[in-house]
Every structure is written in structure tokens, then in C-alpha cells.
C-alpha positions as CSV (number, residue, x, y, z in Angstrom):
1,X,-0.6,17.8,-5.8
2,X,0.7,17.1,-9.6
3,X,4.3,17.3,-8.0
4,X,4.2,15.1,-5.5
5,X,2.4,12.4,-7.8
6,X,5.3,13.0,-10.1
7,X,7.6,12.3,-7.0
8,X,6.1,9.1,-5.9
9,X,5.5,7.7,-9.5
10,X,9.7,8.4,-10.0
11,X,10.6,7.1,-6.6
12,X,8.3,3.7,-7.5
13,X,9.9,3.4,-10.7
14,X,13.1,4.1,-9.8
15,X,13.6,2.6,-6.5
16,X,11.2,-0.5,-7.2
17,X,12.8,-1.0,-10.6
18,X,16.2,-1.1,-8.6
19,X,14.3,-3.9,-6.3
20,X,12.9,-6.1,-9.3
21,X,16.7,-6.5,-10.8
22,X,17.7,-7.7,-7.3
23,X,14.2,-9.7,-6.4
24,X,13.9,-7.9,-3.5
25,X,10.6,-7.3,-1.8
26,X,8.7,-8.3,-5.0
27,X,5.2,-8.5,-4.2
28,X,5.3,-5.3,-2.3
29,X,6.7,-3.7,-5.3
30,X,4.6,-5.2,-8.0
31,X,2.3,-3.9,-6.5
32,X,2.8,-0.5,-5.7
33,X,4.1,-0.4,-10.0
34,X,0.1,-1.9,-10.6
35,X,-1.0,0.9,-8.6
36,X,1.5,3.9,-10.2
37,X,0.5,2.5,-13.8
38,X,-3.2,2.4,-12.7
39,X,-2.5,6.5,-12.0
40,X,-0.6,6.9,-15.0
41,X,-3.1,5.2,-17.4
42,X,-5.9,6.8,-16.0
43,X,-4.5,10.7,-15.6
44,X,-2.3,10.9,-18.5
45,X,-2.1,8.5,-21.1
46,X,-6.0,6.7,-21.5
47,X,-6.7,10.2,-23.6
48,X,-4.2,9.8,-26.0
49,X,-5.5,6.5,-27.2
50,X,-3.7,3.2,-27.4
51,X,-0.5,3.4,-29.1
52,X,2.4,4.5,-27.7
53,X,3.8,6.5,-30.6
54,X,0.8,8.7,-30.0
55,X,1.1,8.5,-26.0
56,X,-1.2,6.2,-26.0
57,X,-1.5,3.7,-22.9
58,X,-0.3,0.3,-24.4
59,X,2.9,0.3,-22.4
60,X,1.5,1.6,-19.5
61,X,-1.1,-1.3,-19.3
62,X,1.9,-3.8,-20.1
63,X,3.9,-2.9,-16.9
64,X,0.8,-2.5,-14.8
65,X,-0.4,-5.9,-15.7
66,X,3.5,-7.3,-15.3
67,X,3.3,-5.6,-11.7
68,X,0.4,-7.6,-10.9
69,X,1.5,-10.8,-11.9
70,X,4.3,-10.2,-9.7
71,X,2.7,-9.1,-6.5
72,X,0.6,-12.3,-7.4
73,X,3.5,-14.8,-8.0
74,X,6.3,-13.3,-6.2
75,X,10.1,-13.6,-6.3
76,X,11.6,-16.6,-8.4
77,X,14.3,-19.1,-7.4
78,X,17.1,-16.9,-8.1
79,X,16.3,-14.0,-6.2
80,X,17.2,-11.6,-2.8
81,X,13.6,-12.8,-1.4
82,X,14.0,-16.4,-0.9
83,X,17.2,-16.0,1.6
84,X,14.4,-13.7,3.8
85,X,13.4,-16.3,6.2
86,X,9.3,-16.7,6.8
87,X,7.3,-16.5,9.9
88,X,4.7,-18.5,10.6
89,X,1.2,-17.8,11.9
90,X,2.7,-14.4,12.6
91,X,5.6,-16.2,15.3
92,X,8.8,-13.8,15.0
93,X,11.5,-16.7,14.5
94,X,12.9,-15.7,18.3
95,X,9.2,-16.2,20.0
96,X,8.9,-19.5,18.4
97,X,12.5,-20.7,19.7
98,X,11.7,-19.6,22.8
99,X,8.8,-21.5,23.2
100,X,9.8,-24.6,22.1
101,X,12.7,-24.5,24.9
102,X,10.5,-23.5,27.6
103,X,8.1,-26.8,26.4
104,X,11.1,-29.2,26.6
């Protein structure tokens, strides 16, 4: 079990870091960092106190708290995110062309 939380906390911070720097998928992964940090800061660093010198948690709670501010507030203007175009009301872009021809 230890190993494969060491796998998904690399892949998250690895991968999602990767994803960040590009502003790609931003509130997924801001979230899933919240998440790995919640794990870290409870099963590894929240008994060696607060500072990080000692191992302490108050980087950990930094980046966790980052991660949820940006699964709140998503991508900015200069990222990957904003050229992903939205659905609305859950309408692929396809069904919703379709159905304004057939209405014409």
C-alpha cells in the first residue's frame, strides 16, 4: 500500500506539475495536488511539527492550499485551457449544431 501511494503522489506531482507550467487541465489538477498534500501532511509530515527544516508540514500546507485555489479559480488568460472550447448544459459542440440545422 505505502508503494503505490508513493507512486500516485510522484505521478501527481510530476505529471500535474508538468500540466500547471502549461495550464493545462488546471482545476482537475489542483485538485488532485490538494488531495496528495492532504495525504502527505497527514501520514508523514503533521508529526514532525511545522517547520520544514525539521520536516515539518509548512510547505506541504503551502502547495495544498495553492492546489485549492486553483481547482477553485482555474486556468488564467495565458494558458492551454482557454483554447479548450466549453459545452453547454452538457450539449457536445456537434449535438448542438445539429440541432440548430434541423430547427431552421
Amino acid at each position: 500500500m505505502a508503494k503505490a501511494g508513493k507512486l500516485e503522489a510522484a505521478v501527481v506531482e510530476l505529471v500535474g506539475g508538468i500540466l500547471l507550467i502549461a495550464g493545462l487541465l488546471v482545476p482537475l489538477v489542483g485538485l488532485l495536488v490538494a488531495v496528495d498534500m492532504a495525504g502527505a501532511l497527514l501520514f508523514v509530515h503533521a508529526p514532525n511539527g511545522v517547520f520544514v527544516d525539521a520536516g515539518g508540514f509548512e510547505l506541504v500546507l503551502v502547495i495544498g492550499a495553492l492546489g485549492v485555489v486553483y481547482a477553485g479559480l482555474g486556468a488564467g488568460a495565458y494558458s492551454v485551457d482557454r483554447f479548450i472550447p466549453r459545452r453547454a448544459n452538457g450539449e457536445s459542440d456537434r449535438a448542438g449544431s445539429r440541432s440548430r440545422v434541423s430547427a431552421r
